[in-house]
C-alpha positions as CSV (number, residue, x, y, z in Angstrom):
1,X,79.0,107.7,17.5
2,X,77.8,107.8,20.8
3,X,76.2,104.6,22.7
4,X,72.7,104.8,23.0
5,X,71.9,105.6,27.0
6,X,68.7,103.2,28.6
7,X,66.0,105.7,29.8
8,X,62.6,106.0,30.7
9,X,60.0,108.3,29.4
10,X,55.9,108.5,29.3
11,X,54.5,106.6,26.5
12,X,51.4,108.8,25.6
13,X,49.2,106.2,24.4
14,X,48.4,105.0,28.0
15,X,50.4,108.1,30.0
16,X,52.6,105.5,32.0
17,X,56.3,105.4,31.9
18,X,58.0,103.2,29.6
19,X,61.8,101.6,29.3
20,X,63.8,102.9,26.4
21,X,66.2,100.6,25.4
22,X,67.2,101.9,22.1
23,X,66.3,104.0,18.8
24,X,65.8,103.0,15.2
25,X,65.7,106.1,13.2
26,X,62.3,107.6,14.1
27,X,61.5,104.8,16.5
28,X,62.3,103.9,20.1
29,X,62.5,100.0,21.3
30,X,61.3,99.9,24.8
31,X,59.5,97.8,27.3
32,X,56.5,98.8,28.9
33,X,56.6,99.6,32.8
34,X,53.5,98.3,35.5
35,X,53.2,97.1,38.9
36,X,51.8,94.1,37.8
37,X,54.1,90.5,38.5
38,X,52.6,89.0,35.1
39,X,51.4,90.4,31.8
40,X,49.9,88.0,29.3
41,X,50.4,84.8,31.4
42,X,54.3,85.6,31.7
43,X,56.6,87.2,34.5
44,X,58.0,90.7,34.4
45,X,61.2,91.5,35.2
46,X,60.9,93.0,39.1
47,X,62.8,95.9,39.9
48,X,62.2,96.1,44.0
49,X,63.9,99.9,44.0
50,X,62.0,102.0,41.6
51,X,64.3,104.0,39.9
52,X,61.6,107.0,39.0
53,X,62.1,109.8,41.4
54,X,59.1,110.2,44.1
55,X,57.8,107.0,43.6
56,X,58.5,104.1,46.0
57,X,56.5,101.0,45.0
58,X,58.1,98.3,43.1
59,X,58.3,98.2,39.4
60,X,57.7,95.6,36.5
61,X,58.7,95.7,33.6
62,X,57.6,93.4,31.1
63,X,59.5,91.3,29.1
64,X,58.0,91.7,25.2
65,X,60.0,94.1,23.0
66,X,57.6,96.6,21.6
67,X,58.9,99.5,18.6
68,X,56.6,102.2,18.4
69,X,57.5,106.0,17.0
70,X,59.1,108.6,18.9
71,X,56.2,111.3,18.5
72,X,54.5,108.8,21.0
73,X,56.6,109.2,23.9
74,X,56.8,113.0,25.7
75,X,59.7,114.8,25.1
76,X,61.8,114.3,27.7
77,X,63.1,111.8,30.0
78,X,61.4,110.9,33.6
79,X,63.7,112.3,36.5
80,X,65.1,109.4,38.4
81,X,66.4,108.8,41.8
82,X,70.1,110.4,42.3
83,X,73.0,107.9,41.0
84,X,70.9,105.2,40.1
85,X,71.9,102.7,37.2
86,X,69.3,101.7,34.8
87,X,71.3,99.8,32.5
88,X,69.6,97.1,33.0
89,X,71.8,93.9,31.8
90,X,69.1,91.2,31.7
91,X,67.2,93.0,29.5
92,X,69.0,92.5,26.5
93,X,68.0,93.4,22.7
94,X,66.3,91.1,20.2
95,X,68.3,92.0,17.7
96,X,71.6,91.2,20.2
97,X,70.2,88.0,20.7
98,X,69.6,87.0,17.3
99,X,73.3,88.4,16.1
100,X,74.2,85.8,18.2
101,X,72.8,83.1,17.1
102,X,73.2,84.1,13.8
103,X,76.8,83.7,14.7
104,X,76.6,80.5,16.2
105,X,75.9,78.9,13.1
């Protein structure tokens, strides 16, 4: 099976670009994008070179995991800047991160 590839795409419920970061069945896992430093008293991840093509302002993205179904994002993926890698490695799974603790104990 192939490895599920990091994207972004335009949540519809408030038309901005979100970051994909994987799928359960009819769901997608993703973070939500802003220009903001802080969203609900915490940091955001800052990403200095926006990776969405035509846009050149620095991008958040903020830390909380939110799972919401696929029907709300558009159908295809935002185009980004050429050869740019948005695998982001700090922004790693819930679900990793509880595997291993679970396998810690």
């Amino acid at each position: 099976m192939e490895k599920f590839k990091r994207h972004f795409r335009i949540y519809l419920r408030n038309n901005h670009p979100a970051y994909i970061v994987d799928e359960e069945g009819n769901m997608f896992v993703f973070h939500r994008v802003t220009h903001s430093k802080t969203s609900g008293g915490k940091k955001n991840w800052e990403k200095r070179t926006n990776p969405i093509k035509g846009n050149d302002t620095p991008m958040n993205i903020v830390k909380k995991e939110e799972r919401d179904q696929k029907k709300r994002f558009s159908l295809f993926e935002i185009e980004l800047k050429n050869r740019v890698d948005v695998s982001y490695p700090e922004i790693k799974l819930m679900s990793e991160i509880l595997n291993k603790k679970k396998n810690k104990d």
